[in-house]
N, C-alpha and C positions, 0 to 999 in steps of 0.2 A: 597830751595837751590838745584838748578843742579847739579849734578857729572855727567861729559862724565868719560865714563867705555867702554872701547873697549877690547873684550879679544881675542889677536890674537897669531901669533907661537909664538914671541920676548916675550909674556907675558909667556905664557905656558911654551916656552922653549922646546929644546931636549935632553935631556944627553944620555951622553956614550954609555948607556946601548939600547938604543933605537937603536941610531945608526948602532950599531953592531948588532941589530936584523933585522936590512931595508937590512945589507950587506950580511947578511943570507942568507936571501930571495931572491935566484936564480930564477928571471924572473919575480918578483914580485905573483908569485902566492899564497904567503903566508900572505896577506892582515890580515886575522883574527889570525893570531900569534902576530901581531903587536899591533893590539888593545887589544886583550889580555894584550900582555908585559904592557899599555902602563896602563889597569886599574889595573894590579895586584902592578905595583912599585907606583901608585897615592896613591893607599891604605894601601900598605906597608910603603908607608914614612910617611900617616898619623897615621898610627896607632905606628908607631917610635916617633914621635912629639908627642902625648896622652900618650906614657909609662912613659917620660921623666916629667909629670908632675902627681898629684897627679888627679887620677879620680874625687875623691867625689868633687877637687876645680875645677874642666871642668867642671863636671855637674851644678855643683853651677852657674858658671859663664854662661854657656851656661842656663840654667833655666832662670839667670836675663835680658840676652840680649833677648832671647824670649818674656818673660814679656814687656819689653822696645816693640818690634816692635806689639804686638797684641793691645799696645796703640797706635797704628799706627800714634805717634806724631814725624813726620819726624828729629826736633831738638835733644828732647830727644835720638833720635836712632845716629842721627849723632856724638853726643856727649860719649854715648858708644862707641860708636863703636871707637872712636878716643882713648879714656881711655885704651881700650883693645887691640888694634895696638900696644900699646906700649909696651904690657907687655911680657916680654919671651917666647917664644912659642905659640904665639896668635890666630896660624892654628888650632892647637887642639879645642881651643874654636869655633870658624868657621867651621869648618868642624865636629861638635860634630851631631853624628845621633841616638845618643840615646833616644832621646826628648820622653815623651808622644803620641808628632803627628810627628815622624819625623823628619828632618834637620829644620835647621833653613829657607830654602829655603821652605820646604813646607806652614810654619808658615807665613812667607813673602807673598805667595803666598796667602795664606787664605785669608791676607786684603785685596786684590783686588787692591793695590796702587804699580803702575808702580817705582816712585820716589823710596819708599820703599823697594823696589827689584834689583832698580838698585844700589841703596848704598850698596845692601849685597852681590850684585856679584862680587865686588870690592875686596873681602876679602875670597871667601868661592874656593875652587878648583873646576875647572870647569868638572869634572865626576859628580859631587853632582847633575847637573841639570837633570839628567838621574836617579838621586838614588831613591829608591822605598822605603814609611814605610811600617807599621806592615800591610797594606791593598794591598800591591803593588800600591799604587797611586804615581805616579811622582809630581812634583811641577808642572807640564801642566794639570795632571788630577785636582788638588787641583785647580789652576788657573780657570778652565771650571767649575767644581760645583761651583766657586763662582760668574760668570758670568763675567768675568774680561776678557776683550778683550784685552786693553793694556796690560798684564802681560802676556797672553797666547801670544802676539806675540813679546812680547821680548824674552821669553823662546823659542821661536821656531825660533827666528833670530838668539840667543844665540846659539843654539844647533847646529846651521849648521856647528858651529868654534868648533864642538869639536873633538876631534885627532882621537876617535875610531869612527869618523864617525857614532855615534848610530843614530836612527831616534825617537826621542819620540812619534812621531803622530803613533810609532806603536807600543809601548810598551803598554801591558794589565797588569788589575791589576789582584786581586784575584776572581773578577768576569768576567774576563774575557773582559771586555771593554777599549775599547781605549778612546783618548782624545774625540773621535766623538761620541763614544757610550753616554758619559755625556753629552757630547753639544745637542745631539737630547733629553737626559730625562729633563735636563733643561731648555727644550723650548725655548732657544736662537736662532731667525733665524740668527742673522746676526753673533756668534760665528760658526753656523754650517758652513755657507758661507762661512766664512776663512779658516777652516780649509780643506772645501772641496778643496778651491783652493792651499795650499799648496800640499795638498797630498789626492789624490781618493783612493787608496788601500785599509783603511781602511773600506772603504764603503760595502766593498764585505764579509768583516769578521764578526762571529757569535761568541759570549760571549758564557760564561757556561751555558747561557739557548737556545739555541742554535739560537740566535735572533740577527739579523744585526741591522746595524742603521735605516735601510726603515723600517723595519719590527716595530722596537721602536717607531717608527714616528707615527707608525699605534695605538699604546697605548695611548702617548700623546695625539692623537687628534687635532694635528694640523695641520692646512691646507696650513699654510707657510712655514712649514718644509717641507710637503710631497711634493707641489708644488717643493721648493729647490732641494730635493733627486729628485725628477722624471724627473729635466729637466737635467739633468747630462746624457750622453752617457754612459750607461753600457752595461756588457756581460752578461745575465743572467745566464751564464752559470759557473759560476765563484761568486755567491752569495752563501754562504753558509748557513748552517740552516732551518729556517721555510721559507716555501716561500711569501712574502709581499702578495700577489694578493691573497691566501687562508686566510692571518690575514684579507684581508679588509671585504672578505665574512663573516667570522666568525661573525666580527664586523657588517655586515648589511651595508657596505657603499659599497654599489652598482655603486656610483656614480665614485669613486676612480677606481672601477677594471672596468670602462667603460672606464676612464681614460689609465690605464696600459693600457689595448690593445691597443686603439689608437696609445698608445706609444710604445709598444714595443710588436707583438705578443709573441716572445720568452719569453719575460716575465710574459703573459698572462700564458703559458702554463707554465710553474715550476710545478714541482710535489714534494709530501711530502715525505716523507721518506719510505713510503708504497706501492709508485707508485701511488698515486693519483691526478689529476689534478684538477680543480675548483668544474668541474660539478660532479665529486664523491662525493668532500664535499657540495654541496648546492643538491645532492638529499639525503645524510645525513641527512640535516638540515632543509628540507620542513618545518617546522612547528617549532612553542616556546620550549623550553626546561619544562621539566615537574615539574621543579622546580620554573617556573616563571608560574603559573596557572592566576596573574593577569592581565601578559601583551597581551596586543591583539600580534592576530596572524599575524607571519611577514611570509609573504609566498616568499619563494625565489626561487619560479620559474621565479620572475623578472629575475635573473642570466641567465635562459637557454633563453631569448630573443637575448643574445648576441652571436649564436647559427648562426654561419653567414657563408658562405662558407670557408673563411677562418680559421674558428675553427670548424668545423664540424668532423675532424681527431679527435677532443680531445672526441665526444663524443662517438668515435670507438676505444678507447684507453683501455686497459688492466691494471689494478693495479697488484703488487703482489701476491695478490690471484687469479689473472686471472677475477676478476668481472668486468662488463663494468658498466660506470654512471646507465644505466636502469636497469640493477641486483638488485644494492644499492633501488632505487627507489623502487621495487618491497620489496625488504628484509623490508623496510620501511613501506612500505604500501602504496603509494603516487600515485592516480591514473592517475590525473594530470600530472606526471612527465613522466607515462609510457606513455601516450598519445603525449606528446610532443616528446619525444626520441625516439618514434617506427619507425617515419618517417628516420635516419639518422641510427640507431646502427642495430647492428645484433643483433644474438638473442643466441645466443651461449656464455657463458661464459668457463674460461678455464676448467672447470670439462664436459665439454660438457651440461650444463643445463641451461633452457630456464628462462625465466620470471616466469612461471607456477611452473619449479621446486621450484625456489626461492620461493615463495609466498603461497609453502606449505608448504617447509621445515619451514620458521619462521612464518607462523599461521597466514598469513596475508589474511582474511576470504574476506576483500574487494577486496581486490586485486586481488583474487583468483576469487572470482565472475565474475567478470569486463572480466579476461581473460578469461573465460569459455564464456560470452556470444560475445568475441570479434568473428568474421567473418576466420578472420585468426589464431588468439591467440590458441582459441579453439579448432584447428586442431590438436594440440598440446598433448592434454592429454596423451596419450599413448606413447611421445618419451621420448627413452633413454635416459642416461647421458652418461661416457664413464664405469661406474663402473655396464651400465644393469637397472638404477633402472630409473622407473616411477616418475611423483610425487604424487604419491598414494604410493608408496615405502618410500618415503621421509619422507612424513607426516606420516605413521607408525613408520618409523626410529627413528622423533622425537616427537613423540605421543603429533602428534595436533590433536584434536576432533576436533576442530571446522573448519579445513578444512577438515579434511576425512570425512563431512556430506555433501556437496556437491560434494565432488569427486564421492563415493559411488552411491548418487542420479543422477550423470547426466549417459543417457542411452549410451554415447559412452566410458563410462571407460572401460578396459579391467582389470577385477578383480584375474584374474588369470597369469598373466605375470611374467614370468620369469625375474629374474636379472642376471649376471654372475657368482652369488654364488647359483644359483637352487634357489632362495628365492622367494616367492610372497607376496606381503604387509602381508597374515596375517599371512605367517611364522614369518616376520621380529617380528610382532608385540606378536607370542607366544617366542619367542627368549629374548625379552626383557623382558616380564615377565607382571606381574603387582600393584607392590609393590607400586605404586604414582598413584592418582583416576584417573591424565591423562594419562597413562597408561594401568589402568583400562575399560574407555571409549574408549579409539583408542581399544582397544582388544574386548569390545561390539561391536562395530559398524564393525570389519572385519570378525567376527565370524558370525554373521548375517546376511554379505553379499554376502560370499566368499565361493569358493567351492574348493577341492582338484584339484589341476591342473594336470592333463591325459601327459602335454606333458611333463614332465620328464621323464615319461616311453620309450620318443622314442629318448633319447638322445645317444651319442655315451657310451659306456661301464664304461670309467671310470668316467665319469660325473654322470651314476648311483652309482655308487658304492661312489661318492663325497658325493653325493644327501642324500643315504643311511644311511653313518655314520655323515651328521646333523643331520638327523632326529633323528637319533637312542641317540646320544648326547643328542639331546636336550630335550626327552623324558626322560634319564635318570637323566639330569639336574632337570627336572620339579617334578620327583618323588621321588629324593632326597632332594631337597631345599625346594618344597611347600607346597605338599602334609602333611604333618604332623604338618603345621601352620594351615591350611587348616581344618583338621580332628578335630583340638583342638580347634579352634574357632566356628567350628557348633556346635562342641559338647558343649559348652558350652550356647549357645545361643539354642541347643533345651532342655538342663537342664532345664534355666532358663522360659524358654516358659511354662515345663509343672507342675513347680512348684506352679509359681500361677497360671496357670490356675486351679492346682489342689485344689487349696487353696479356689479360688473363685468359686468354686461348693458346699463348704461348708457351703460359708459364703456372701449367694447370695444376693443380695442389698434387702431390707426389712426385711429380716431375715426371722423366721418360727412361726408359730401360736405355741402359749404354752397349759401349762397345763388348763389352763380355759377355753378351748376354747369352744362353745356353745355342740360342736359335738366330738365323737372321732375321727369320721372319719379324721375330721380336725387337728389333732393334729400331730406337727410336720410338717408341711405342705407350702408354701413359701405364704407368706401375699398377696404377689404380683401376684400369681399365673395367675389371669388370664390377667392378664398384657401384651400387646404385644409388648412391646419394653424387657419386664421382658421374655417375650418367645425366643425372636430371642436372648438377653443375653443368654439363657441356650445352644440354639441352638450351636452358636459363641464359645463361653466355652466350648462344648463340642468338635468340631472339631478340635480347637487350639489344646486343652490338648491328644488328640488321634493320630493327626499328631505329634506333639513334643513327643510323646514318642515312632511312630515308629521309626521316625528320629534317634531319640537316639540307639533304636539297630542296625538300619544298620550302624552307627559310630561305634559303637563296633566291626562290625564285619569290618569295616575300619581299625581296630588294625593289621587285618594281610598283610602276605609278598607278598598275590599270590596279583599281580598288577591287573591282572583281576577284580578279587574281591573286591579289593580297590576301583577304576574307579566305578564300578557298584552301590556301596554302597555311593561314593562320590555323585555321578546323584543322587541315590532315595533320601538322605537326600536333595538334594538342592530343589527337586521338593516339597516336605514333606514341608520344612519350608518356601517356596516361597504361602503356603498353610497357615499355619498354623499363620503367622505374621498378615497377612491384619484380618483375623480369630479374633485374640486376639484385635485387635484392632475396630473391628467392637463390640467384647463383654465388653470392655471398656467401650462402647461411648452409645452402649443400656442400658447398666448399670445404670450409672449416668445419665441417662435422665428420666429412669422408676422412680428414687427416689425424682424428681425435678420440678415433675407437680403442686405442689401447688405453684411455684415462675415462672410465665413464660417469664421474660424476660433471666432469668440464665440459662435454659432451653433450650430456643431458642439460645442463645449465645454459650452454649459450642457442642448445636446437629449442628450446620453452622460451627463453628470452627473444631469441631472434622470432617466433612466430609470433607470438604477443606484437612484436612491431609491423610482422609481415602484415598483420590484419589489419594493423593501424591504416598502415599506410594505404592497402585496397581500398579502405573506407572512405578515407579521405579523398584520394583521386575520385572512386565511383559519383561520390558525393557533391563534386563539379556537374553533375551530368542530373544526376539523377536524386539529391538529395529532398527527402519530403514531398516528393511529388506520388500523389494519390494513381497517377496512370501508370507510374514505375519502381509501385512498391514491390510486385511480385519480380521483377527483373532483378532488383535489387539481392530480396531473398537469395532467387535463384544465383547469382555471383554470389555473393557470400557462401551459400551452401555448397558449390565447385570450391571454393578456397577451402572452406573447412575441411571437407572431402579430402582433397589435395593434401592439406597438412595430419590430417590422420593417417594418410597414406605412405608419406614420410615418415613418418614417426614409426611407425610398421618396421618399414624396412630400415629404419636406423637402429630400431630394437633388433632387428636379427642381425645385422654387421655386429652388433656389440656382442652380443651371443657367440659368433662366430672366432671375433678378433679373442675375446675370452677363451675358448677351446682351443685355439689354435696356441695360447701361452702357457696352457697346460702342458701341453703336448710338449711345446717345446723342453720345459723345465723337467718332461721324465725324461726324455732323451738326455740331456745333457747327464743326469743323475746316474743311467746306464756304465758297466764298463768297457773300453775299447775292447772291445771284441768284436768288432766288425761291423756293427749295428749301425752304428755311425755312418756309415759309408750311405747302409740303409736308406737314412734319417735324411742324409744330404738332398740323396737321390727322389724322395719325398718333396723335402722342401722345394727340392729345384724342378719337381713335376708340379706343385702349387703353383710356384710361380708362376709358370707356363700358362695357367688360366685352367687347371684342372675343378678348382676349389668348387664346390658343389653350390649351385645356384640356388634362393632361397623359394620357395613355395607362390604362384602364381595369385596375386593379391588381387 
């Protein structure tokens, strides 16, 4: 069944009340008083018609005519609806918005059936087609999430006859989206078409994520929609939110932002909220997310192909930090990208600093490399920023090791350079302290490399006197914050050092000859005695346990206030137990090996493993002292090459103890194989002359 439904003025009507608000309005500038008047007395007279009847029977009644149209059985509804025309006050019911989902016009609208919606507009007051539920959705938004093209475009021919002249295609809900924001998550190309061509405005607007409908296009993944949006005349300049041309990067559809440009450079260029353009985000993005470890690597230096005279400006452009794209590059690590950009960008970003500073401020070791040996790049090492500092200043500031080891190494760093606060990288780096091991390291490696800088002495007066009271600060910063963690942790670790050491001169691996023993001499005496892994143990043990307890009294005398004193006693202990660790650790490893000659693969296994560590650890203590420094690389050599020396020399004679302990278990087992016949007695008399210290010493190594 058809119903023609026209809702025009003769329908609607003007009262009184209207009238004499149009006559008000001197020159007509008061348009929105009018609309006003026209939905406060629409809703006032419905809510007049709802008093006069009983709510709980509206709801009822209004509940049953919903039920009726969500069986979208056109008879059925036509048949209500006729029942309820009749009945007293029948508006109330019609125009009831209290539903679950809203008016009965949203409910209509849900079915997607044209027929169905034209029989309710027949009955319901025409503001309702603009009324919003509990989501702010209109019966157009309802109509678009259900893909319902005839219903959206009655409601939109509907809408144009309405008195306050509202526009639905621009009304948002609670997320912020218009009728076009759901046409495009809907993936409807031909609702999006419609509604483009009633009204473009909305195309430029950004939902509560701050995302237009190009930009949603870019989510979906559709290429009919996006085609649709793209071939539309826009003003980029007038899109609000995320910019399309950075979601397609994001996205990796490289093919799309070849597109945009084509189409619109303006577009091309949009910037984010941060002032960044394409190529900020795609030298961002050089490489997979570290979260996706499986996916192969999408390199988006494709993006900077499109790198054309015409966008060449963007890759000279400034974000809000002042960083150009080849900064970002740099901060990133992307060597690629720098080589690509060097050609078109400068090199200056807004804090005055280069590639090189970037690249050491974030520890970018590759990056850093590449522009040290670049021709030009290189040149660089020694220039300011605007605040004075190097990037050998930087990389202290932010205590990278692993690029202050090639700064330091190459022979044109200027290690002593002033910044605008008197500061030289290993001020910066005594300033900061070094309470985190990267901290620790950046302050090894400036200490080792750096000399006091002379040219503060020739600055103007009160520069001295600036100069003066850091230093003097931060001297007494250092003596009251470290010194006394400092004091309590050596002293504890030289306790600990000479405790067992002292312990283990009592109680020396083999133990001592007892009371039986053939001789007195021998009594009390170490089993092991002539043992030379059992020798260099006592050796090892004895200098550990001698160093670890001068240590301890120059910490003591650390307890007092003369700073002198302090300082002096902090040096002797670090030297004492920079002594006395590798020490303890070499009488460890002779130890357990002197006791271990009758098993020799267990033997061989912990004397390779324990030296592996012995070197470790040389290195590391040496490396307090002397790490990377160009005056004390051959020192360095030379200690290492005494250790290696040392443990090959070991190793020597732990090969010939095992040699030994081996023949001497031969020997035992033909003896015992022997018959009593006297031999024995022999064999005793043998062993008990070995033991005595007979056993033949091995070869002068």
């Amino acid at each position: 069944m058809d119903v023609k439904l026209s809702i025009g003025e003769e329908e609607v009507g003007m009262d009184a009340s209207i009238q004499e608000l149009v006559q008000k309005d001197e020159g007509g500038a008061s348009l929105n008083m009018l609309d006003d008047g026209m939905d406060s007395m629409e809703e006032e007279k419905t809510a007049q018609t709802a008093e006069q009847q009983d709510p709980a029977e509206v709801y009822a009644a209004a509940r049953k005519l919903a039920d009726v149209i969500e069986g979208a059985n056109v008879e059925d509804i036509i048949s209500t609806i006729e029942t309820l025309a009749h009945q007293t006050h029948s508006s109330a019911i019609f125009n009831f918005r209290g539903l679950p989902r809203g008016s009965l016009l949203h409910i209509a609208a849900a079915t997607g059936k044209s027929d169905i919606l034209r029989l309710l507009l027949d009955h319901v007051d025409a503001h309702l087609i603009a009324a919003q539920d509990d989501w702010g959705n209109t019966p157009l938004h309802i109509a678009t999430k259900a893909k319902a093209l005839g219903v959206t475009g009655m409601l939109i021919h509907r809408a144009r006859d309405l008195p306050n002249g509202k526009n639905i295609l621009r009304i948002k809900n609670k997320h912020g989206n218009t009728a076009l924001h759901e046409a495009v998550l809907t993936r409807d190309v031909g609702l999006v078409s419609h509604l483009l061509r009633e009204d473009l405005e909305p195309m430029y607007w950004k939902n509560v994520h701050q995302k237009s409908p190009l930009y949603l296009a870019l989510e979906t993944d559709n290429s009919e929609i996006l085609e649709v949006l793209i071939s539309n005349s826009l003003e980029p300049s007038r899109i609000e939110g995320l910019p399309p041309v950075q979601g397609a990067i994001v996205r990796r559809n490289y093919g799309l932002a070849a597109r945009i440009l084509k189409k619109d450079v303006k577009l091309f260029a949009m910037t984010d909220s941060s002032g960044g353009n394409v190529f900020h985000l795609a030298a961002c993005m050089n490489r997979h997310r570290q979260w996706e470890p499986l996916r192969p690597r999408t390199n988006h230096a494709r993006l900077f192909e499109l790198i054309r005279p015409e966008t060449e400006y963007l890759a000279r452009e400034r974000d809000t930090s002042g960083d150009l794209p080849i900064h970002i590059a740099s901060k990133m690590g992307y060597v690629d990208l720098i080589e690509k950009l060097l050609p078109v960008s400068p090199l200056l970003n807004g804090q005055g600093q280069t590639v090189l500073h970037v690249a050491a401020k974030y520890g970018r070791t590759q990056a850093l490399r590449y522009i040290l040996r670049h021709p030009k790049l290189g040149m660089l090492i020694n220039e300011s920023d605007h605040a004075g500092n190097t990037a050998l200043h930087l990389a202290a500031m932010h205590s990278q090791p692993t690029t202050l080891i090639p700064l330091v190494l190459d022979e044109r760093i200027s290690l002593n350079h002033l910044n605008h606060e008197c500061m030289t990288a290993l001020d910066i780096a005594l300033d900061r302290g070094s309470s985190t091991f990267r901290q620790f390291l950046a302050y090894v490696l400036l200490v080792s490399t750096s000399a006091v800088s002379m040219d503060i002495l020739v600055l103007r007066p009160e520069a001295r006197n600036e100069a003066f009271s850091i230093v003097q600060s931060r001297e007494k910063k250092l003596d009251l914050d470290l010194v006394k963690e400092v004091i309590n942790c050596r002293l504890v670790v030289a306790t600990l050092v000479a405790t067992v050491t002292f312990a283990a001169g009592f109680a020396v691996p083999g133990g001592f000859n007892g009371t039986d023993a053939a001789s007195r001499d021998y009594r009390g005496i170490a089993t092991m005695l002539d043992n030379r892994m059992f020798q260099a143990f006592a050796i090892c043990n004895t200098v550990a346990m001698f160093c670890s307890i001068t240590s301890v009294i120059n910490l003591i005398w650390a307890q007092t206030k003369d700073i002198d004193l302090v300082r002096s006693a902090l040096s002797n202990s670090e030297a004492l137990l920079t002594i006395a660790l590798p020490a303890m650790s070499v009488a460890f490893l002779t130890g357990v090996i002197s006791t271990l000659g009758k098993l020799p693969w267990l033997a061989n296994t912990i004397f390779y493993l324990g030296l592996v560590f012995v070197l470790i650890i040389t290195v590391a203590i040496l490396s307090r002292y002397f790490f990377f420094s160009r005056r004390n690389l051959r020192l360095i050599r030379l200690l290492l090459s005494w250790n290696i020396r040392a443990s090959i020399y070991f190793w020597r004679v732990k090969a010939y103890i095992l040699d030994d302990s081996e023949e001497d278990g031969k020997a035992s087992s033909t003896t015992a194989s022997q018959p009593p016949n006297g031999a024995g007695e022999s064999h005793a008399d043998d062993s008990t002359t070995a033991k005595c210290g007979d056993t033949p010493h091995p070869p002068n190594l």
